[in-house]
N, C-alpha and C positions, 0 to 999 in steps of 0.2 A: 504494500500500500504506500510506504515512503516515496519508494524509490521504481517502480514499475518498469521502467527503462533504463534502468540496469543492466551492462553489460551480461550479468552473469544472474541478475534475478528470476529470469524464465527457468535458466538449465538448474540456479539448487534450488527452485520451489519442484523443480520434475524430478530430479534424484530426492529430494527430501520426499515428496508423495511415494516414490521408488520404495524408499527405505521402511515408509510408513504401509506397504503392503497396499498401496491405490495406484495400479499400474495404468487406470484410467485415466485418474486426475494426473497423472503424470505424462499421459503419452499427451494433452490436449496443453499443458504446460509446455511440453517441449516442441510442439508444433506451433507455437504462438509466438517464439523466440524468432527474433530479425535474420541471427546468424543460422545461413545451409547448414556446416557443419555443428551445431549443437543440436540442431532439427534431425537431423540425420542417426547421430550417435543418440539421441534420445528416443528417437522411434525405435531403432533396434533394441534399447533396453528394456525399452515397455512393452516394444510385441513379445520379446521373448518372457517377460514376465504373464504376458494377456495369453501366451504359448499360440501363439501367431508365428508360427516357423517359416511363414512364404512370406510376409512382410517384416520380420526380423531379418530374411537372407537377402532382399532386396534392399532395405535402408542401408545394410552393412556394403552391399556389392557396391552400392552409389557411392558410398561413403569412400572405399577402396579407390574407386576409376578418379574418382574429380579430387581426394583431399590425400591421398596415402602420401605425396613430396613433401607437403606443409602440418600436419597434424597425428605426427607421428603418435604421441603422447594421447590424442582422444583415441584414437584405433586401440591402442594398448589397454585402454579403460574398458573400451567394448568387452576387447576377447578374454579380458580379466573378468567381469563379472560373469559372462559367457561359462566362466572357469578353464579356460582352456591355456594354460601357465604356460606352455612353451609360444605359443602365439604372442599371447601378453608380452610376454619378455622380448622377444624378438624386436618386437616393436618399443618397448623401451629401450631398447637398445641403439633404436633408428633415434629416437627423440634425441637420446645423452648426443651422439654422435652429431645432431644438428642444434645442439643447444637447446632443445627441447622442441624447435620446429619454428616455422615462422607463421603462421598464426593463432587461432586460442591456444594451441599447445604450447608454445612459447611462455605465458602468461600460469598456464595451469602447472606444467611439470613442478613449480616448486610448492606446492601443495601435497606432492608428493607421498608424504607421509601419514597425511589423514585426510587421503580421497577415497572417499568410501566407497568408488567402484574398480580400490586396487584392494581392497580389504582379502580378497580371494588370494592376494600373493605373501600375504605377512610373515604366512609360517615355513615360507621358502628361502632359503640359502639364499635363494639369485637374490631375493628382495634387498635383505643385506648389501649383498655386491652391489647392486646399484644405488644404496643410499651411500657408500664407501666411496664410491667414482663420484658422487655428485659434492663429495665432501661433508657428508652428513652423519649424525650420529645414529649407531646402532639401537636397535633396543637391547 
């Protein structure tokens, strides 16, 4: 309500709805957002929550073709909550290498630690190594 047009107010009211188990109020959050790529990464989240697998495969495919050079770091969110850990990392791995990417991934990588849809990687070794390369403390 403050701040509506908010960079980033669309995409954590749709991961906060995400989190809070309303994959509804989150897919129409995140399709309301100005930026393709938060619209994108957000639909895949919430179809796959809604278990829409043909528009989870599609948001993610678009997502791929037009943003995989610049937005390393949001793909890595995707295939994270996805749970699919060697994807995820892959693609973190693209982010560290481009500074985190040049656009919202740029901005978002140093959130790194408490983005709730890397939450899926915590208890992995790599997670570690990549908080260790970015200069960050372990838990």
């Amino acid at each position: 309500e403050i701040a509506p047009d908010h960079v980033y107010a669309r995409m954590t009211l749709g991961i906060s709805n995400l989190l809070l188990g309303r994959p509804r109020e989150a897919l129409a959050e995140f399709q309301r957002d100005r930026s393709e790529v938060i619209r994108l990464v957000g639909t895949s989240l919430a179809q796959r929550a809604l278990g829409d697998a043909v528009e989870e495969e599609k948001a993610l495919a678009t997502l791929l073709a037009r943003f995989s050079e610049t937005e390393p770091y949001e793909i890595a969110g995707v295939y994270a909550w996805r749970g699919d850990r060697d994807r995820a990392f892959g693609w973190l791995d693209r982010a560290l290498a481009q500074r985190g990417g040049r656009g919202v991934s740029r901005l978002r990588i140093r959130w790194i630690k408490h983005d709730p849809l890397l939450a899926n990687l915590h208890g992995d070794p790599r997670f570690d190594a990549v908080l260790r390369r970015m200069g960050l403390p372990t838990r």
